[in-house]
C-alpha positions as CSV (number, residue, x, y, z in Angstrom):
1,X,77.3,-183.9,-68.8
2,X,74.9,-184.1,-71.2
3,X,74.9,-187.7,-71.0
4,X,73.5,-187.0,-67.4
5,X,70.4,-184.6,-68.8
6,X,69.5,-187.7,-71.0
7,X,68.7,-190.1,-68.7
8,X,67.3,-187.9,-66.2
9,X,65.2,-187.3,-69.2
10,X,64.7,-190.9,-70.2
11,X,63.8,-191.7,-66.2
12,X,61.1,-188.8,-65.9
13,X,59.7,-190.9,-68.9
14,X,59.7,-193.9,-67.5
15,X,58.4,-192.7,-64.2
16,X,55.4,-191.1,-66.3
17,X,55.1,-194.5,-67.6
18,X,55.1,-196.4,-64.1
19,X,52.6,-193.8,-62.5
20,X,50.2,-194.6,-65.7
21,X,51.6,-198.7,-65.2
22,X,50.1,-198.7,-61.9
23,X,46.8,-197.3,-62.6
24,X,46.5,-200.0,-64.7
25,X,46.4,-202.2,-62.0
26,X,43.3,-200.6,-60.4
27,X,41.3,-200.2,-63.4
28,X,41.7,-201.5,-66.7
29,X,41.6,-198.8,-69.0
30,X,43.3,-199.7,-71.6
31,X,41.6,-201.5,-74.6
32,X,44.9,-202.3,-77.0
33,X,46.7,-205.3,-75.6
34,X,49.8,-204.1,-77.0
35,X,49.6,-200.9,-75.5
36,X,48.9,-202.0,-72.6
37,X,52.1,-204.6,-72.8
38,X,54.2,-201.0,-74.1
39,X,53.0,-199.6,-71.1
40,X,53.9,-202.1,-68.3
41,X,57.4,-202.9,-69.9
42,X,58.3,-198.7,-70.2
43,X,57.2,-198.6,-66.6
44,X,58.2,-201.7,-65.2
45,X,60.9,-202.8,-66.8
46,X,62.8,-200.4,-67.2
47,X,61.9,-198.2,-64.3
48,X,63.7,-200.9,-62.1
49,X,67.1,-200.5,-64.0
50,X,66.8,-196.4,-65.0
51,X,65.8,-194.9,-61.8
52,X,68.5,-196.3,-59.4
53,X,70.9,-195.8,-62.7
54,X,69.9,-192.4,-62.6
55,X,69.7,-191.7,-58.7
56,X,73.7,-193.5,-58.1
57,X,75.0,-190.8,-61.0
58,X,73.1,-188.3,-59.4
59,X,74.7,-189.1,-55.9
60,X,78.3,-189.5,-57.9
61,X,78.2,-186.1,-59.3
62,X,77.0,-184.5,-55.9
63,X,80.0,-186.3,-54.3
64,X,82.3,-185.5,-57.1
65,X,81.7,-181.9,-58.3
66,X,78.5,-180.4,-56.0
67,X,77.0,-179.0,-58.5
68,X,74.3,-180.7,-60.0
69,X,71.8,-177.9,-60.7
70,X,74.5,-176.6,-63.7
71,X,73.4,-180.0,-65.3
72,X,70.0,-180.6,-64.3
73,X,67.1,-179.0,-63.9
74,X,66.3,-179.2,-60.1
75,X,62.8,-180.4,-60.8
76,X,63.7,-183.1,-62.9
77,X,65.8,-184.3,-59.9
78,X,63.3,-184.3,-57.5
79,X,60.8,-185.5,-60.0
80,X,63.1,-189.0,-60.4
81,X,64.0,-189.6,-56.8
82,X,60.3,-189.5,-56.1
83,X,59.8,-192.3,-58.9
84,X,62.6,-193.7,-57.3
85,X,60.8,-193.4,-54.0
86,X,57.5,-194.9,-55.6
87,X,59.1,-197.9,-56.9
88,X,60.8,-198.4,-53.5
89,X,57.4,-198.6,-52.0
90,X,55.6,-200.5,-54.8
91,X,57.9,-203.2,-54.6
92,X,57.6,-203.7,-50.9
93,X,53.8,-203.5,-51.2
94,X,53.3,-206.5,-53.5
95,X,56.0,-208.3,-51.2
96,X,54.1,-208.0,-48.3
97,X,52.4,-211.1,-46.9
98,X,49.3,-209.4,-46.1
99,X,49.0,-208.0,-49.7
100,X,48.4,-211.5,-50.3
101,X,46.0,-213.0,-47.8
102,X,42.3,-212.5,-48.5
């Protein structure tokens, strides 16, 4: 199961990457171009595919051997189904039709 520590790993990462993403999008901090570009596709990108990837194994281990705490840290856990949880909530916020009405 160390396959399982890795990309809980990799996710945590890329939700680092999607929290710093989305301050971008209130102020631009960020004087590189290609930073900022590195930035956006880490957290973007792929946050969409890593933290449900992550999150469905999670579930399939629980459902499968219960004991998912031998193989990851329990804050790590929690840590990616908040990104998860984030993401969730971004996505419906730019969807929104008042998000785009001035």
């Amino acid at each position: 199961m160390r396959w399982l520590l890795f990309l809980s790993r990799l996710a945590f990462i890329c939700g680092v990457f999607f929290i710093v993403a989305v301050s971008l999008l209130v102020n631009d901090w960020v004087d590189d171009p290609t930073l900022e570009s590195t930035i956006i596709t880490i957290g973007y990108t792929m946050g969409l595919v890593i933290f449900p990837l992550t999150n469905l194994c999670y579930l399939v281990v629980l459902l499968i051997k219960r004991k998912l705490k031998a193989y990851v840290p329990l804050w790590l856990v929690l840590a990616n189904v908040l990104f998860l949880l984030l993401l969730i909530y971004f996505i419906f916020y730019l969807n929104d039709p008042y998000y785009h009405q001035k």
